[in-house]
C-alpha positions in Angstrom: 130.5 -11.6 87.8 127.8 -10.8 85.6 128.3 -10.0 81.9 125.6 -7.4 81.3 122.8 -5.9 83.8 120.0 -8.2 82.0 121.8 -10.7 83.3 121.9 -9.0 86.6 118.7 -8.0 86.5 117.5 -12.1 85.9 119.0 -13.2 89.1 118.0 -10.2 91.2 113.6 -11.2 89.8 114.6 -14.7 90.8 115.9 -14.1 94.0 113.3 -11.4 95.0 110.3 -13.6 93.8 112.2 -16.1 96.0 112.6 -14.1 99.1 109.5 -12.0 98.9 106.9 -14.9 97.6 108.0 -17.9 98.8 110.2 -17.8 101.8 108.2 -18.0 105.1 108.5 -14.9 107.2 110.7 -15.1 110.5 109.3 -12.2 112.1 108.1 -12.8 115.7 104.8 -12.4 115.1 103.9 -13.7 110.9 103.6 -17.1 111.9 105.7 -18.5 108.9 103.7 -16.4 106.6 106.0 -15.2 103.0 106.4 -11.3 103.6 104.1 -10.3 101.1 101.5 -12.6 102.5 102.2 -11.0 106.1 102.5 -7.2 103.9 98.7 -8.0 102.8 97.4 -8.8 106.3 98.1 -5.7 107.4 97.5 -3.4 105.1 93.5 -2.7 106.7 95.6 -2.2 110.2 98.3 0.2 108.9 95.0 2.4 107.5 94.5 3.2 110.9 97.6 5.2 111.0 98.5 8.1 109.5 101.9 10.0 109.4 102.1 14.0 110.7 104.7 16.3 110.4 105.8 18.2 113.3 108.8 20.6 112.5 111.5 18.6 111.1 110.1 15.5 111.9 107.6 12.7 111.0 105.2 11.2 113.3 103.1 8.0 113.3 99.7 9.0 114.6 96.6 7.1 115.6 92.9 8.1 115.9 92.2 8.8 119.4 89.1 6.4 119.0 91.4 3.3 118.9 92.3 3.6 122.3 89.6 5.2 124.1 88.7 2.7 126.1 92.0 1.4 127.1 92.5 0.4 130.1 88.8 0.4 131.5 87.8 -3.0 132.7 84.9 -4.7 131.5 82.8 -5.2 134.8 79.5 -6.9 135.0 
């Protein structure tokens, strides 16, 4: 148990800075990046995106540029 919240509050930096900073990621696809490392990687790929709202809800969007040439084959 901890005596006071600034006591608290010195474990929960330490293990955040930890877990955050230092620990490799062990997400599929952040090839034992740390999270913020992995966080920073993508942050020029999640400007791509942009969230709508439609009635009640929130949507991720993309701009239909990013995929208009999927699925067309490059022949020569």
């Amino acid at each position: 148990m901890y005596s006071s919240k600034e006591e608290f509050q010195q474990d929960a930096d330490i293990w955040l800075n930890y877990y955050n900073i230092q620990r490799t990621h062990s997400g599929k696809y952040c090839n034992e990046k740390t999270p913020l490392k992995t966080f920073l990687d993508s942050v020029d790929l999640a400007k791509n995106y942009y969230i709508e709202k439609e009635n009640e809800n929130y949507i991720l969007r993309y701009p239909d540029f990013m995929f208009a040439n999927y699925g067309q084959r490059n022949e020569k």
